[in-house]
C-alpha positions in Angstrom: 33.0 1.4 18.9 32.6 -1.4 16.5 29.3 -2.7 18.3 28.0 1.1 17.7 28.8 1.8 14.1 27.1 -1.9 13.3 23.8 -0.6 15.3 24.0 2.4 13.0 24.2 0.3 9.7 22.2 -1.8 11.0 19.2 0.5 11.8 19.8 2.6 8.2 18.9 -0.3 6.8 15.9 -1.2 8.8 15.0 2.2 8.2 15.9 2.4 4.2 12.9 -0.6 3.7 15.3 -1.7 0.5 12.0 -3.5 -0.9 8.6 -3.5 0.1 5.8 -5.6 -0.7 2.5 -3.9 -1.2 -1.4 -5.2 -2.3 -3.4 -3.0 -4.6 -6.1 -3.0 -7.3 -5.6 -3.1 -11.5 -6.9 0.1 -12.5 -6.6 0.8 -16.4 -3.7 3.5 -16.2 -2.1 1.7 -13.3 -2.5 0.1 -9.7 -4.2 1.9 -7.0 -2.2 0.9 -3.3 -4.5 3.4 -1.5 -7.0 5.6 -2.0 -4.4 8.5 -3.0 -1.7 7.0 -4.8 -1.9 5.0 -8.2 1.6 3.1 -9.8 1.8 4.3 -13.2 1.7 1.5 -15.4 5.0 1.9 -16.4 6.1 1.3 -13.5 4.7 -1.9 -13.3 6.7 -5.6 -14.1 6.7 -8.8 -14.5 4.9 -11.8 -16.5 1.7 -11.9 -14.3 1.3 -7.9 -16.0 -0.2 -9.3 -19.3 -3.1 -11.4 -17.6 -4.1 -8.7 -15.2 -8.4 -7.2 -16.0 -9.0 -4.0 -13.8 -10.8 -4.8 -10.6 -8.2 -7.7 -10.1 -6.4 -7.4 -6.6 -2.8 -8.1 -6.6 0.9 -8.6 -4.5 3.4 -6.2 -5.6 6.8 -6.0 -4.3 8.6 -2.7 -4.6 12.5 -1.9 -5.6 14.6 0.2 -3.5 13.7 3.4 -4.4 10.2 3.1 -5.6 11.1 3.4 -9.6 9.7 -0.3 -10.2 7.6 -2.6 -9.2 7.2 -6.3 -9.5 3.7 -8.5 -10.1 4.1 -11.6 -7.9 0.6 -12.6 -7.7 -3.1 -12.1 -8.7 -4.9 -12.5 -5.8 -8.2 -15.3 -6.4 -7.3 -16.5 -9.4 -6.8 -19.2 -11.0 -5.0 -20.1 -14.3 -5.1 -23.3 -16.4 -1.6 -23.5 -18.1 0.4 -26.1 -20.7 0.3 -29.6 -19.6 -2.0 -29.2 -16.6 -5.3 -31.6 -16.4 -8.4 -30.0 -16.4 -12.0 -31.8 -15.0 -15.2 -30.8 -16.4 -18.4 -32.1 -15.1 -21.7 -32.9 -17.4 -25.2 -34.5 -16.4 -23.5 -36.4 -13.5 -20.4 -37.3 -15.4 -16.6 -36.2 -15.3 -14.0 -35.9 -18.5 -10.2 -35.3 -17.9 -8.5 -33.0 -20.5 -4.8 -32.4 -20.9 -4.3 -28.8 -22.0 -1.9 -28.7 -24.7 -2.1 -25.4 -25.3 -3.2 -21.8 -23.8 -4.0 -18.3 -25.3 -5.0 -15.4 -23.5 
């Protein structure tokens, strides 16, 4: 009996998918995760949010329940951020640069 009811739990929570992670595009009122359904961007969370342009493909994981969803990651590209080194290239040389400070 025991073995049964912990199938049963055990399969409702298979079955309840308690988060879910999803990939979709920055549109300008939200993200589009297929061609039918758009997040509202209201919905939408986390620090990655502010730095997102529309066309921008990104990793989303959802909360049980569907009412929020979480910006993990902005597929292709890159950031320079505080006290990283940056290498730019001119007429055959290279210069190193410590970023001291960034601004969106």
């Amino acid at each position: 009996m025991i073995k049964e009811i912990k199938t049963i739990v055990q399969n409702y929570i298979n079955n309840e998918k308690l988060c879910n992670i999803s990939m979709g595009t920055v549109e300008s009122d939200g993200i589009r995760i297929s061609e039918k359904i758009v997040i509202p961007d209201e919905l939408i969370k986390g620090n990655l949010k502010k730095y997102t342009s529309p066309g921008d493909k990104v990793n989303l994981i959802r909360n049980h329940g569907g009412k929020e969803y979480y910006i993990f990651e902005i597929i292709d590209k890159d950031f320079i951020v505080k006290d990283s080194t940056v290498t730019l290239s001119k007429g055959g040389s290279s210069y190193k640069y410590k970023v001291e400070d960034v601004t969106k």
